[in-house]
C-alpha positions as CSV (number, residue, x, y, z in Angstrom):
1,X,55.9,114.4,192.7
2,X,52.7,116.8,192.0
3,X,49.9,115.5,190.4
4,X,49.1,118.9,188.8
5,X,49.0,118.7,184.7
6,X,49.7,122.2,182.9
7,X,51.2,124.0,180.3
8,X,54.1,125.3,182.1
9,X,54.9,120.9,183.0
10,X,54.2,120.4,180.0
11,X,57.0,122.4,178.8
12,X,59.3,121.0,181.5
13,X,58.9,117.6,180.9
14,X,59.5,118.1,176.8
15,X,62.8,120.0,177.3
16,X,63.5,117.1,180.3
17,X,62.6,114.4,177.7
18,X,64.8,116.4,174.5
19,X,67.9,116.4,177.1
20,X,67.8,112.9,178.2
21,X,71.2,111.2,177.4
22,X,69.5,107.7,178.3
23,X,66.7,105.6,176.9
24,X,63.3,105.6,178.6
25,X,62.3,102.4,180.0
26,X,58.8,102.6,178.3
27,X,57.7,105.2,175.7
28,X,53.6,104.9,175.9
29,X,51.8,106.5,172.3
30,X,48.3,107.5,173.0
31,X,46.5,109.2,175.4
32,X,43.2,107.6,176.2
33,X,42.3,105.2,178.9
34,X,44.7,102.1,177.9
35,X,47.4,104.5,177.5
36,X,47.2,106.7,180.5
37,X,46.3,103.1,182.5
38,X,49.5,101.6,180.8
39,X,51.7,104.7,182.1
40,X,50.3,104.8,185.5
41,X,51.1,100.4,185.7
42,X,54.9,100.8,184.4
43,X,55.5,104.0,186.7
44,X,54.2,102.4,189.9
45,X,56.1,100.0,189.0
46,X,59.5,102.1,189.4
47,X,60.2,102.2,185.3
48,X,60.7,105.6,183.5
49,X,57.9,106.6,181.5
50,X,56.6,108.7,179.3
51,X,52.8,109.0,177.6
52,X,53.0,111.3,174.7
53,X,49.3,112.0,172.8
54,X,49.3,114.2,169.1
55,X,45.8,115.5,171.1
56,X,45.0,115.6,174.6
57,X,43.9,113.2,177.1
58,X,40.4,111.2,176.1
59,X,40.6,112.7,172.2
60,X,39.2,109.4,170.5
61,X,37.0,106.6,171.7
62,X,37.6,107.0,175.4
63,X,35.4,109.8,175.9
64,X,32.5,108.2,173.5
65,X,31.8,105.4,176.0
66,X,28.6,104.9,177.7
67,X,29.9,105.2,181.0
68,X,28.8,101.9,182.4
69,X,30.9,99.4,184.7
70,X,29.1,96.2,183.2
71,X,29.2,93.0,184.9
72,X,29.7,91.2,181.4
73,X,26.6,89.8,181.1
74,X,26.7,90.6,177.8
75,X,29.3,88.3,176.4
76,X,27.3,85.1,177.8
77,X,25.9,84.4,174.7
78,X,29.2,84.4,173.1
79,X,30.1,82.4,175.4
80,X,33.0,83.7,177.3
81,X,33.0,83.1,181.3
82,X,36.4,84.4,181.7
83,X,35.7,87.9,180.3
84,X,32.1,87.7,182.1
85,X,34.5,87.1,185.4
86,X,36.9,89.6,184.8
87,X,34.3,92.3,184.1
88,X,32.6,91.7,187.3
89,X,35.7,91.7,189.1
90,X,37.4,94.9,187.5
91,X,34.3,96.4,188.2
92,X,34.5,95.9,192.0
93,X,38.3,97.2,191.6
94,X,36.9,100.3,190.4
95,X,34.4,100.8,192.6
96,X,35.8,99.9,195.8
97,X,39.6,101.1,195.4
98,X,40.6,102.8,192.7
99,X,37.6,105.0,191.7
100,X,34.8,105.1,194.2
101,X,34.9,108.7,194.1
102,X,34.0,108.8,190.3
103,X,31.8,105.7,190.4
104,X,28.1,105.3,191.7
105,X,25.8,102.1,191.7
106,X,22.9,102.9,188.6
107,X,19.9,100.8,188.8
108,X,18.9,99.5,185.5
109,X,14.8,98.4,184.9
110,X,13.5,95.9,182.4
111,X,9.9,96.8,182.1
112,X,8.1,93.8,181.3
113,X,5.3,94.1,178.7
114,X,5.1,91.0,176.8
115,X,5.2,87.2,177.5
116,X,6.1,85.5,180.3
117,X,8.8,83.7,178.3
118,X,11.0,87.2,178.0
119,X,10.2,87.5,181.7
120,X,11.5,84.0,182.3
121,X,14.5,85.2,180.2
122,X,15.4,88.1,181.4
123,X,15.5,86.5,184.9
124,X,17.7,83.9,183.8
125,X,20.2,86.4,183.2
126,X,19.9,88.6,186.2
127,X,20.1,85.0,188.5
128,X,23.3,84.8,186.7
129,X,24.6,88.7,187.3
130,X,23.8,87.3,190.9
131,X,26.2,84.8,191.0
132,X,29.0,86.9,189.6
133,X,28.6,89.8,192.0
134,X,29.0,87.0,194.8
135,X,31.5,85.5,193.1
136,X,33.4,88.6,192.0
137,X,33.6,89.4,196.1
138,X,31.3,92.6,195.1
139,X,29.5,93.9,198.3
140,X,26.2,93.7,198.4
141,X,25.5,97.3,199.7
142,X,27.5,98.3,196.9
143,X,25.7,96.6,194.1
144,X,22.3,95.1,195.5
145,X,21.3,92.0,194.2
146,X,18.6,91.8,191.4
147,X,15.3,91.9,192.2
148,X,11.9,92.4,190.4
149,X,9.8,95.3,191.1
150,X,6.2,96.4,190.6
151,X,4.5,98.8,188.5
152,X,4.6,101.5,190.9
153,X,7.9,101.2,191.8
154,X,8.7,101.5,188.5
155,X,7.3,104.2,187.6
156,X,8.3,106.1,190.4
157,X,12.1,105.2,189.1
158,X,10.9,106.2,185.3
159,X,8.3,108.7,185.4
160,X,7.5,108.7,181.6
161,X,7.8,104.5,181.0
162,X,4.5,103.4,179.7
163,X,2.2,102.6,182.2
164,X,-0.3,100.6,179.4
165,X,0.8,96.9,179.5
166,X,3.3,97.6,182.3
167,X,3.0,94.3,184.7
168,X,6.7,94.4,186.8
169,X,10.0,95.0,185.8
170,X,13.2,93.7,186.8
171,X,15.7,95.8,188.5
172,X,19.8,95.3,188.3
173,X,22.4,97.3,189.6
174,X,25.7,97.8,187.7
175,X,28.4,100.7,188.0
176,X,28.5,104.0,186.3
177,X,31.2,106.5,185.8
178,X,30.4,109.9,185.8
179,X,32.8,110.3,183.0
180,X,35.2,108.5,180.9
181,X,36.9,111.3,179.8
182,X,37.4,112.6,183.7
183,X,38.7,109.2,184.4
184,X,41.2,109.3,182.1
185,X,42.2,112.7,183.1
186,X,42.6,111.3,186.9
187,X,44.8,108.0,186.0
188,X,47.4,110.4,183.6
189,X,47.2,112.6,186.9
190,X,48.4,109.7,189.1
191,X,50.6,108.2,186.6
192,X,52.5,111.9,187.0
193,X,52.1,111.8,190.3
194,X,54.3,108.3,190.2
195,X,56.9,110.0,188.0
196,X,55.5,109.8,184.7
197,X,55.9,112.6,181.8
198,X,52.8,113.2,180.7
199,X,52.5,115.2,177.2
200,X,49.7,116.4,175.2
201,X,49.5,117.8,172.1
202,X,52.9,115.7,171.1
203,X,52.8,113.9,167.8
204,X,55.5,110.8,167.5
205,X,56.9,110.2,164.5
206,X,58.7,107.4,162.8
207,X,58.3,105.7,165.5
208,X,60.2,102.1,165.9
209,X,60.6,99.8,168.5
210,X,63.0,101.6,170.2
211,X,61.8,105.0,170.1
212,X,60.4,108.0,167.8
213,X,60.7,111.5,167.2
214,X,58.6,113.8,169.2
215,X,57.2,116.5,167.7
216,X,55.9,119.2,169.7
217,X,52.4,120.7,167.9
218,X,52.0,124.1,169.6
219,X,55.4,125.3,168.5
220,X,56.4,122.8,165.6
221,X,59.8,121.7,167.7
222,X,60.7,118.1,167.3
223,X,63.5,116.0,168.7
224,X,64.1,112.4,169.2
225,X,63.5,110.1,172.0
226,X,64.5,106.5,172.9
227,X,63.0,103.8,174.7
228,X,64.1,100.4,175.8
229,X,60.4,99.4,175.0
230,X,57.5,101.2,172.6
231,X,54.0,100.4,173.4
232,X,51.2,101.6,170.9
233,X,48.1,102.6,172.7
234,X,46.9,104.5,169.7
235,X,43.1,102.7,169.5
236,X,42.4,103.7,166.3
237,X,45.5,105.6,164.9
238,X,46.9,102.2,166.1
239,X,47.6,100.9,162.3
240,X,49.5,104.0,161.9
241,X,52.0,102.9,164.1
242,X,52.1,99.0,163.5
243,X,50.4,98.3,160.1
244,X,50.0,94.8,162.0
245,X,47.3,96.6,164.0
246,X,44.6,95.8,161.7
247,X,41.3,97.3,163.4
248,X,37.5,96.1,162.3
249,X,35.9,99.4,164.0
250,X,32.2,98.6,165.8
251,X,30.3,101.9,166.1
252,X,26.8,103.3,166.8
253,X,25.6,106.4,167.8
254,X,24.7,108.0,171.6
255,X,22.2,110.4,171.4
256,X,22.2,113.3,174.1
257,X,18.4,114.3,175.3
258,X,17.6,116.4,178.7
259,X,16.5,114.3,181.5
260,X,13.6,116.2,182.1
261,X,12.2,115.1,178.9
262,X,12.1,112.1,180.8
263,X,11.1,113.6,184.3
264,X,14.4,113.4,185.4
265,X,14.7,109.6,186.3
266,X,16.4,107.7,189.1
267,X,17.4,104.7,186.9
268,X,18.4,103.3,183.7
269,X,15.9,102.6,181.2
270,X,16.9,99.1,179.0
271,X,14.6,97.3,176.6
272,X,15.1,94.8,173.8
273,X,16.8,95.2,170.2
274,X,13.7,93.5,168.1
275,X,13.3,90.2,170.1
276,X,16.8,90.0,171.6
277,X,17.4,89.7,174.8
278,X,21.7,90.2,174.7
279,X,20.9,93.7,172.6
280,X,19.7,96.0,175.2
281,X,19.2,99.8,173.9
282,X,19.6,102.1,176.8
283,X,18.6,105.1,178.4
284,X,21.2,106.2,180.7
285,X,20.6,109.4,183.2
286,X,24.4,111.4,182.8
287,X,25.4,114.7,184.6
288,X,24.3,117.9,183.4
289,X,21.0,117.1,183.3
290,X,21.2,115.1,180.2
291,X,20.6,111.7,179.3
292,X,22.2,109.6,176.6
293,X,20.3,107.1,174.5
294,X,22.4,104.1,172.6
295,X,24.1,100.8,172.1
296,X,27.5,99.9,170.8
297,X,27.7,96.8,168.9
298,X,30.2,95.1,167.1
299,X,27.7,95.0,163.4
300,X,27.0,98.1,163.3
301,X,28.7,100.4,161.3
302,X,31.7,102.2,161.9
303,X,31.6,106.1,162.7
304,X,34.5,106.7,160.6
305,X,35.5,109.6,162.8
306,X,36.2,110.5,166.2
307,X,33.9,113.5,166.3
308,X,30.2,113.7,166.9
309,X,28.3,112.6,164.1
310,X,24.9,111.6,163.6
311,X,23.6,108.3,161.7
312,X,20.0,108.7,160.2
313,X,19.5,104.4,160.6
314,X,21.2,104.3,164.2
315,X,18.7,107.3,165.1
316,X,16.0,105.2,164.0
317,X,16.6,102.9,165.3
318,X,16.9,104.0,168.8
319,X,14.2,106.2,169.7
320,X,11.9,103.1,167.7
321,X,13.4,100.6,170.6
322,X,13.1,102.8,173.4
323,X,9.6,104.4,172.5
324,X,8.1,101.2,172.9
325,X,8.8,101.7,176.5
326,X,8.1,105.3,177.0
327,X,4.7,107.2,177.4
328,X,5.3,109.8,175.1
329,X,7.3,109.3,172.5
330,X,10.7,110.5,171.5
331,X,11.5,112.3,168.4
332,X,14.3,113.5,166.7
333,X,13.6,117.2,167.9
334,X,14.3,115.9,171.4
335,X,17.9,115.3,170.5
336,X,19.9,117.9,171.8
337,X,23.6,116.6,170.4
338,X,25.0,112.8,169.6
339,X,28.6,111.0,170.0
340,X,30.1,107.8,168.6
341,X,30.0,104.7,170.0
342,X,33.0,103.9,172.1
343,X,34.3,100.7,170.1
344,X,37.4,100.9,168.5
345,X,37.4,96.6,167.9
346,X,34.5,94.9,166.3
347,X,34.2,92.0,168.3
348,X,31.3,90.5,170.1
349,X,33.5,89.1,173.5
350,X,35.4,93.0,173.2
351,X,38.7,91.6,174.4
352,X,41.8,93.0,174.1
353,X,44.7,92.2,171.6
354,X,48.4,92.4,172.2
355,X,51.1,91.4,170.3
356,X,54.6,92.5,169.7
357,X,56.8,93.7,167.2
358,X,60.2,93.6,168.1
359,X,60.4,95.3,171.5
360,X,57.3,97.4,170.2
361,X,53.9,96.2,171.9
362,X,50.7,96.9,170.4
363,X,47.2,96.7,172.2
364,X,43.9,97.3,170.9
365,X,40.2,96.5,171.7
366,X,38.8,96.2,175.0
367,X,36.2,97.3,177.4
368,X,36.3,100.5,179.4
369,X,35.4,98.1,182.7
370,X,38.3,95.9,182.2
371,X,41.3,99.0,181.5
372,X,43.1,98.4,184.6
373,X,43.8,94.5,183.6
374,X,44.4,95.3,180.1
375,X,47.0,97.6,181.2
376,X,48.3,95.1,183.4
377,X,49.4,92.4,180.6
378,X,50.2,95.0,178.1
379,X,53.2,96.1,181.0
380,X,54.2,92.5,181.8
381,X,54.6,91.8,177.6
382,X,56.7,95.5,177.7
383,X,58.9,94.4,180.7
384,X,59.5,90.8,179.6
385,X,60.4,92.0,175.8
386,X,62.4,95.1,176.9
387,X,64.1,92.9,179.8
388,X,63.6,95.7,182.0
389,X,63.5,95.2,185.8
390,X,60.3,96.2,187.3
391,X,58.4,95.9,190.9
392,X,55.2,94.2,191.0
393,X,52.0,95.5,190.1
394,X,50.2,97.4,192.4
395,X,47.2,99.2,190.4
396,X,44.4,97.3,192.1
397,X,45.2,98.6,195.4
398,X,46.3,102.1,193.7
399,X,43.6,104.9,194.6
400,X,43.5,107.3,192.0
401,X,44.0,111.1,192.4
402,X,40.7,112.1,194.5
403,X,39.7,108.8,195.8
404,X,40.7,109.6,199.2
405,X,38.1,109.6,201.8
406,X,36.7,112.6,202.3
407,X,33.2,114.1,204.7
408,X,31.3,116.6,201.5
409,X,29.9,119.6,203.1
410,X,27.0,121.6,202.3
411,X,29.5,124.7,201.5
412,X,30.3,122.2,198.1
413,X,27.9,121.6,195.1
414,X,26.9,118.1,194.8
415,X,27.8,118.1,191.2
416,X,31.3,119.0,191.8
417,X,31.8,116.8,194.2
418,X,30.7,113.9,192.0
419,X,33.6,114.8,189.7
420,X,36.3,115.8,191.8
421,X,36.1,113.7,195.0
422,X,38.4,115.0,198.2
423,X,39.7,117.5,195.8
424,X,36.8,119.4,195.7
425,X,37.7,122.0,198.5
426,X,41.3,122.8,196.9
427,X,39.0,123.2,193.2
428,X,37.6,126.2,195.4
429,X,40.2,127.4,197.8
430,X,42.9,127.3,194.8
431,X,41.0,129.2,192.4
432,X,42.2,133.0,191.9
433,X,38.9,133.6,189.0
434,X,36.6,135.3,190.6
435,X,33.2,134.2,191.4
436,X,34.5,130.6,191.6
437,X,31.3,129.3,192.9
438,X,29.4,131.1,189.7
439,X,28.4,128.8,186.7
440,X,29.7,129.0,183.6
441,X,26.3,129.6,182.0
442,X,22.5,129.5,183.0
443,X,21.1,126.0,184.1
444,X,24.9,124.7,183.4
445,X,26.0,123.0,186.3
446,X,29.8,123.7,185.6
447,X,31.7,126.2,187.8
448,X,34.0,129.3,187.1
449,X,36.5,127.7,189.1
450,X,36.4,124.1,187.5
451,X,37.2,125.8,184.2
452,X,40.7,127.4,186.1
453,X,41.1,124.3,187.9
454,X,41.0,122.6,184.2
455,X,43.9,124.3,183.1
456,X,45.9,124.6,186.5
457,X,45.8,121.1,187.3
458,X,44.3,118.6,184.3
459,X,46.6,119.3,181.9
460,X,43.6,121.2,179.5
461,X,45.7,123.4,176.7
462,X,43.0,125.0,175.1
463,X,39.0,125.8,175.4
464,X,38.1,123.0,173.1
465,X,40.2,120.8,175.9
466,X,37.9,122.5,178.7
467,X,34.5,122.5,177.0
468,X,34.9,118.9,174.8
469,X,36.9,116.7,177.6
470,X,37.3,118.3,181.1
471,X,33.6,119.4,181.0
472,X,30.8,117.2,178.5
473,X,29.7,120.6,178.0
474,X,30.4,120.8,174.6
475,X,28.2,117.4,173.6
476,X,25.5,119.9,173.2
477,X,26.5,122.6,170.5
478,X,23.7,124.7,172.3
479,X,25.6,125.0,175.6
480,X,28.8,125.6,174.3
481,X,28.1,128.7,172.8
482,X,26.6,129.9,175.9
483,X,29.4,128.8,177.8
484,X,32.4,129.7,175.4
485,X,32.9,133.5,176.1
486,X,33.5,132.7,180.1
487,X,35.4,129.8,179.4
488,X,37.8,131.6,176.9
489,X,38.4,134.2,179.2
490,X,39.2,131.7,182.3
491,X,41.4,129.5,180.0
492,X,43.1,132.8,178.6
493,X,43.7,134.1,181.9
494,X,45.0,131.1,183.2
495,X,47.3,130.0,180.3
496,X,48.7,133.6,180.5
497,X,49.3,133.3,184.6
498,X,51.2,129.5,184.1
499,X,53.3,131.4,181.2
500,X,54.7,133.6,183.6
């Protein structure tokens, strides 16, 4: 089975899906990163599926994460080992099997400025992040143990941290995606390549427990579908589904700044909220040559909406934390664009929540680091509701599209290998645009040939799909409208050849 999303599939798999005289075995609504993680379990598995999204791929809060692979350390003052466990072991998951070639170690520094009691602190919890990573069977060349650092060392990692005051730091290593809403995109690829109908842009309607009505968007064509089991992936359209699926949205705003504001640095920035040493805000150094400023907690107001949005108080907040830390402070000129926080359950341990409804099962909640597991019980609920007869799970030893191993070569951009893997020669060799190696824009490190390959192969529908999902160009309004007129063209070009 290709692994290649598109239009022309697209089309294929509705008419497939409007002829089929028998029930699915699993009808999946929602296309983010449970969804598309929930398709790719129950197809492996052998079942029929089908993921149907009213959007495309990463619309809501999966693309509004701060790409991070956290250890859990976070939840120990809630007090929940288990999640802290399962964190560090999804995380290893990730980066060992199933992503590696999305996934990169990022160093994260603590200056330390004040008492020696924070110090003493601070390295309580990075002893602990020690034990996990052993514990979790994460190798040490992967994520290095913590350590603490000196001045010059970190300064040399941060250029603009504020040298005045600055006595060590202490240095951890977590994951880091290179994008959320890439990662999706890859697991809805692999859950096609398993068998899997995959269909954006495809609203379900009345939908019960044992099916809905499918409704086409582009053309307004609906029909009805059946499925011996529904599961509701919606995140926050959830309640729309199952009015059981009550949501208390966290929230929080990212702010996007250019990394050479910052001198470009090498590692993650984290210092206190106020005196706390759980509530880290963070400067995290992201592709394109951007860097994104937040922290996503539970008691902070909800975005309200999916889209970019800026919060005056959030904003304050932010560059106040992190300009404690910084030579020169920030200011809210610096701030090229802003996104949502990535929380779509306010709750401080961010676990998961399934229940069912008949032979409809609803999830909701949930870290980004711990997908693949919450995938994993929201199948076993589906398969033991629906009575539906299913191989084991295999998803932790399930590579995803790209993660095969692969020797770069200096003939490929660095960039584009960070996003595409081994298929970052056939990105090149497919591509019929011309100038595939040319960027979409000045100082935009985004090729004409990953805008075609967006369209040919990862299922984008439309240049808002390229520029807001497949790309992160579109975080800052500024680059879009540089980049828009070539990307329109390519997408144009490209729909018109898959239409033929």
């Amino acid at each position: 089975m290709t692994t290649s999303l598109n239009a022309a599939r697209r089309r294929a798999d509705l008419a497939a899906l409007a002829d089929r005289d028998s029930p699915l075995d699993m009808l999946v609504i929602g296309g983010g990163v449970t969804g598309a993680a929930v398709a790719l379990d129950a197809a492996a598995r052998g079942l029929r599926v089908a993921l149907v999204e009213a959007n495309d791929l990463a619309f809501g809060t999966s693309r509004w994460s701060n790409k991070i692979l956290h250890s859990g350390l976070s939840y120990l003052t809630s007090g929940h080992l288990p999640m802290i466990m399962e964190c560090a072991r999804e995380r290893r998951i990730l980066m060992t099997t199933v992503a590696p070639h999305l996934t990169s170690p990022l160093r994260h520094i603590y200056p330390l400025y004040g008492p020696e009691e924070r110090a003493l602190r601070v390295r309580l919890g990075v002893s602990l992040g020690k034990m996990l990573r052993k514990a979790s069977g994460t190798p040490a060349e992967l994520i290095p143990p913590p350590a603490r650092i000196g001045a010059l060392d970190t300064i040399r990692l941060l250029p603009q941290v504020r040298r005045e005051g600055l006595r060590s730091s202490w240095s951890t290593v977590d994951g880091q995606l290179v994008d959320d809403a890439r990662f999706v995109v890859a697991l809805a690829r692999t859950a096609a390549a398993f068998g899997a109908s995959v269909c954006t842009s495809t609203r379900a309607e009345n939908v019960t427990d044992y099916g809905a009505r499918l409704v086409d968007t582009l053309t307004g064509e609906g029909f009805d579908v059946y499925a011996r089991t529904v599961v509701n992936a919606a995140g926050r359209w959830a309640e729309g589904i199952d009015h059981e699926a009550i949501l208390a949205q966290g929230g929080g705003t990212h702010l996007v700044i250019d990394a050479a504001r910052l001198g470009n640095p090498t590692a993650g920035l984290s210092v206190p909220l106020g005196n706390s040493v759980s509530d880290l805000v963070s400067i995290l150094p992201a592709q394109l040559g951007r860097a994104y400023i937040g922290f996503t907690r539970g008691d902070f107001p909800a975005v309200g909406s999916v889209e970019s949005q800026k919060s005056s108080s959030d904003i304050d907040v932010l560059l106040s934390a992190v300009n404690t830390a910084l030579r020169v402070p920030l200011t809210p000129a610096d701030i090229l664009g802003t996104f949502p926080g990535g929380s779509d359950l306010a709750d401080p341990t961010r676990r998961h929540r399934i229940w069912l409804s008949g032979t409809m099962v609803s999830v909701v909640g949930g870290t980004l680091t711990t997908y693949r597991r919450r995938a994993q019980e929201t199948v076993d609920a589906a398969i033991a509701v629906g009575k539906l007869t299913a191989a084991p799970c295999i998803t932790e030893t399930t590579p995803l599209i790209g993660a095969s191993g692969f020797t770069p070569t200096a003939s490929l951009p660095d960039f584009a290998v960070a996003r595409y893997g081994s298929e970052t020669p056939a990105v090149f060799d497919r591509a019929k645009v011309d100038d595939p190696f040319g960027l979409v824009a000045p100082g935009i490190d985004v090729t004409r040939a990953e805008i075609e390959f967006a369209v040919r192969h990862e299922g984008a529908l439309c240049v808002d799909d390229v520029l807001d999902r497949r790309t992160r160009i579109g975080l800052v309004a500024a680059d879009a409208d540089k980049a828009r007129r070539t990307v329109t063209d390519i997408v144009t070009e490209t729909l018109a050849d898959l239409s033929t």
